[in-house]
C-alpha positions in Angstrom: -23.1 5.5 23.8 -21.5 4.4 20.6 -22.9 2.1 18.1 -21.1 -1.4 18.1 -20.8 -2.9 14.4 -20.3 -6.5 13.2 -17.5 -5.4 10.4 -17.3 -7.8 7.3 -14.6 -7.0 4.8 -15.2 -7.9 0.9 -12.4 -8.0 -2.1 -14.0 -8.2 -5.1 -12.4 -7.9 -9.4 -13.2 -7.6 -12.2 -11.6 -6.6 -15.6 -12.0 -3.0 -17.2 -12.3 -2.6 -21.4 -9.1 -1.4 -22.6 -10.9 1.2 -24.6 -13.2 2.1 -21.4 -10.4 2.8 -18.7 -11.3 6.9 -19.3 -14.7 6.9 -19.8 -14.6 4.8 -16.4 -12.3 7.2 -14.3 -14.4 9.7 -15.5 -17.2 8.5 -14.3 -16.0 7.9 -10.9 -14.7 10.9 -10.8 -17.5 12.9 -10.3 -19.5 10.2 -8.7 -23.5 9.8 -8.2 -24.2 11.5 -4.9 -27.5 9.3 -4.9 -25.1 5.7 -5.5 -23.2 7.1 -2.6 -26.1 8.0 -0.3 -27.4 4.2 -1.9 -24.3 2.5 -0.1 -24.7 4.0 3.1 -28.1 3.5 3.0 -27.8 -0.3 2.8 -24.9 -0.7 5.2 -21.4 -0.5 2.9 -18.8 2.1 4.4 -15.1 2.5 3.2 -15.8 1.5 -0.4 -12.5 1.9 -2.9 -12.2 1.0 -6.0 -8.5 0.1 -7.3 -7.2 -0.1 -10.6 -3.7 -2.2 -11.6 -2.7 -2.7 -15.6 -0.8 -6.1 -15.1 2.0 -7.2 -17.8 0.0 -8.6 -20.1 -1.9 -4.9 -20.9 -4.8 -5.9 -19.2 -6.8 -3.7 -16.9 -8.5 -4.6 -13.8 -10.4 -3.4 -11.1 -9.8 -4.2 -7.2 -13.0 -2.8 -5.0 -13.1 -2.8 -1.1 -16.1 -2.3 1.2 -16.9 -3.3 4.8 -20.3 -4.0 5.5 -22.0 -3.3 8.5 -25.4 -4.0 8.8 -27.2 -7.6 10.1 -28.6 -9.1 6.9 -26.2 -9.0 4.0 -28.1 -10.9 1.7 -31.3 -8.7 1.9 -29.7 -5.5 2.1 -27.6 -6.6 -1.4 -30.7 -7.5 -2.5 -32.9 -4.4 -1.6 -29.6 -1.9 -3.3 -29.5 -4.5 -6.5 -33.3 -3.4 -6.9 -32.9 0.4 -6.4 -33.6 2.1 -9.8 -30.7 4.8 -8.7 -27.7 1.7 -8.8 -30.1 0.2 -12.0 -29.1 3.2 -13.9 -25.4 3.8 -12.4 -25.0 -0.3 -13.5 -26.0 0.8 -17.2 -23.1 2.9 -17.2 -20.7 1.0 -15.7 -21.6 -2.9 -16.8 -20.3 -2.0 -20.2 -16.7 -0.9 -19.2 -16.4 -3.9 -17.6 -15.7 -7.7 -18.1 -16.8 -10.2 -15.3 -14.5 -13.1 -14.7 -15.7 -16.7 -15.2 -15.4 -17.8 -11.8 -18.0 -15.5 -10.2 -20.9 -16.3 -8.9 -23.9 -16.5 -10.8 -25.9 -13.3 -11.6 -22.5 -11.6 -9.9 -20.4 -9.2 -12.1 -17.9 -9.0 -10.3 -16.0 -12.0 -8.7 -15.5 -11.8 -4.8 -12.0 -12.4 -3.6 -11.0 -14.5 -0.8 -9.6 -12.5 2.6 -6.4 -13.9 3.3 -4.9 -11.5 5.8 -6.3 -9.0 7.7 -4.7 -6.3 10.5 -6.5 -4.4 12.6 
């Protein structure tokens, strides 16, 4: 019998340094095995990142995950404290520049889901 999950979806942006967008792709481009084994561990499938350059030159990031575990807040919790996403964050933090109307101790802002289709 197949397992029956409670799919949440999650939008989330935030803006990339200018003078960071390579040094970013790169680093996604060969991805941490052990940050991907970290998401699946605590519940996140389908995670995407996007990137758009909007008309003004600036760069931000669009990011997509569903979560399908029972307890988001503890499992965000438990994968903010493994010291495998700690280090990926020190990379990654400083190509990026969180948005003012996040939450706090968030550094990326969560979007609102306006439309969905399954």
């Amino acid at each position: 019998m197949s397992k029956t999950y409670n799919i949440k979806r999650f939008g989330n942006v935030i803006e990339l340094k200018a003078d960071k967008l390579e040094e970013y792709k790169a680093l996604h481009s060969d991805s941490h095995p052990g940050v991907r084994h970290l998401l699946t561990k605590h519940n996140i499938k389908n995670y995407s990142i996007f990137l758009h350059q909007f008309d003004d030159g600036k760069y931000f990031l669009f990011s997509y995950f569903e979560y399908v575990g029972s307890d988001f807040d503890h499992d965000m919790e438990q994968l903010k404290n493994e010291p495998e996403n700690q280090r990926w964050w020190e990379l990654t933090d400083p190509c990026q520049i969180p948005l003012k109307n996040r939450q706090p101790d968030e550094q990326w802002s969560q979007m609102e889901e306006v439309y969905h289709n399954d």
